[in-house]
N, C-alpha and C positions, 0 to 999 in steps of 0.2 A: 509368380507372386512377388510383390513388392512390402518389403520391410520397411517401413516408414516410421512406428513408433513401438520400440520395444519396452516392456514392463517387466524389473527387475525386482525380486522380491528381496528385500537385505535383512539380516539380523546382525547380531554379535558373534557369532559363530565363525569359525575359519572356515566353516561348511558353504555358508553364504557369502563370504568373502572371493571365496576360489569363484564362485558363479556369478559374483556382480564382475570380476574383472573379464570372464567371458564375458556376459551381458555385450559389457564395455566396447570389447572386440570386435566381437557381430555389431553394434552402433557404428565403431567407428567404419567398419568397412561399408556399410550400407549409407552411412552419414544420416543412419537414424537421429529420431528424438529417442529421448531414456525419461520413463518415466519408474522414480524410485520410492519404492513402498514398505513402509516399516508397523506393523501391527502392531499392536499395541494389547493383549491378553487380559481378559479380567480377572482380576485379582479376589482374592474373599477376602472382604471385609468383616469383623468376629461381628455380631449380636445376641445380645441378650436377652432370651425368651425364660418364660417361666417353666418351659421344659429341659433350658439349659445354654449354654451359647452353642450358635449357630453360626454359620454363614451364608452370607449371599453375593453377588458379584456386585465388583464394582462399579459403579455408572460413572462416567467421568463427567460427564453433563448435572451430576447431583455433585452441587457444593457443601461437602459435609465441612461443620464448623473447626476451623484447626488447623485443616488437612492443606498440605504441598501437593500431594501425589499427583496430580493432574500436571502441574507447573513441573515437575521433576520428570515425570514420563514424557510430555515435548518435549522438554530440553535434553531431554537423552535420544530422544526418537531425533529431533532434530541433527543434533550433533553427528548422529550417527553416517546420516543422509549426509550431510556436510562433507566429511569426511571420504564417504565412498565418491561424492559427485568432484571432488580436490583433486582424490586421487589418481581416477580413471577416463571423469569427461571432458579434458581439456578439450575447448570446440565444439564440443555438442550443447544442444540445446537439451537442457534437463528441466525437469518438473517434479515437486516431489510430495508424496502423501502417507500421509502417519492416519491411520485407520484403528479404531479400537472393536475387537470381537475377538470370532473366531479366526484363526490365518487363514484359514481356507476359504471363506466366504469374503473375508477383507480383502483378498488376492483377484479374487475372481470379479469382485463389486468395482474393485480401483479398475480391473484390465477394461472392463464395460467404460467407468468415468472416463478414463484416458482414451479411449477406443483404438486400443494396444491391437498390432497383430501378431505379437509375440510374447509369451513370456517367459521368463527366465527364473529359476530357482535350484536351490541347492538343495543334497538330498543327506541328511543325517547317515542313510544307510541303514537304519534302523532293521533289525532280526530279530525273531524269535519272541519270548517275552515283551521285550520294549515295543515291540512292534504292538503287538496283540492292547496295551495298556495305555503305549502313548498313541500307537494311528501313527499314520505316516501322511504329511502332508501333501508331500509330492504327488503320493499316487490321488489323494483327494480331488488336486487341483486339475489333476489329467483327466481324472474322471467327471470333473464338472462344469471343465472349461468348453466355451464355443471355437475357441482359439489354439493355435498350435502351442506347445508348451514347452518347452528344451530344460529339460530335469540333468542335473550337472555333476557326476557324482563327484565328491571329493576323495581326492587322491595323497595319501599323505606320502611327505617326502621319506623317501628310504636314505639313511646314513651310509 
């Protein structure tokens, strides 16, 4: 099998950070493309019903009157991408996509777009409670991907 375009999933997390610089790794040794993906999560926006306030997700495609959010979310999605493609892909050919949904489905939609044969992601590590409330993306993306998928756990430095 030949690794040709790897798709790195990145956040803010030192979780994701440890596994875009593998990512990076396996690129450079393959002299992969890198294509780098950052989700974008809907947010609840409050509304006001006569049963009470509510919420519903945000659409970032609906220009509510006022609102940054959208313009603040790329420039941060951006930035972020920036940053990881500065740091790690000297020489490579990178590509990058900011996705708004769920991670899971955004991860799996981009490897399809990019027609990735690898992807890369970090793994919170998530147990117990947190596991059971927030879901674990990892395993999501293993389980939904057509693709091989290299789940990266983070490892924290011992003093």
């Amino acid at each position: 099998m030949k690794i040709r375009k790897i798709l790195i999933g990145i956040d803010e997390s030192e979780f994701s950070r440890y596994a875009a610089a593998y990512g990076f790794d396996i690129a450079h040794s393959y002299g992969a493309e890198v294509g780098l993906v950052h989700i974008v999560e809907p947010i609840i926006v409050p509304t006001d019903t006569q049963e009470g306030l509510l919420g519903m997700p945000f659409d970032p495609n609906i220009n509510l009157p006022g609102t940054e959010l959208e313009t603040l979310q790329v420039n941060r999605s951006a930035t972020l991408l920036n940053q990881a493609a500065k740091e790690w892909g000297e020489g490579l050919e990178i590509a990058q996509f900011i996705q708004y949904g769920s991670t899971t489905e955004g991860i799996i939609e981009c490897s399809k777009e990019f027609n990735a044969d690898l992807i890369v992601i970090g793994t919170h590590r998530r147990t117990g409670i947190d596991k059971l409330f927030l879901g674990n993306v990892a395993q999501q993306v293993v389980n939904k991907s057509l693709i091989p998928v290299l789940v990266v756990p983070y490892i924290e430095a011992k003093d």
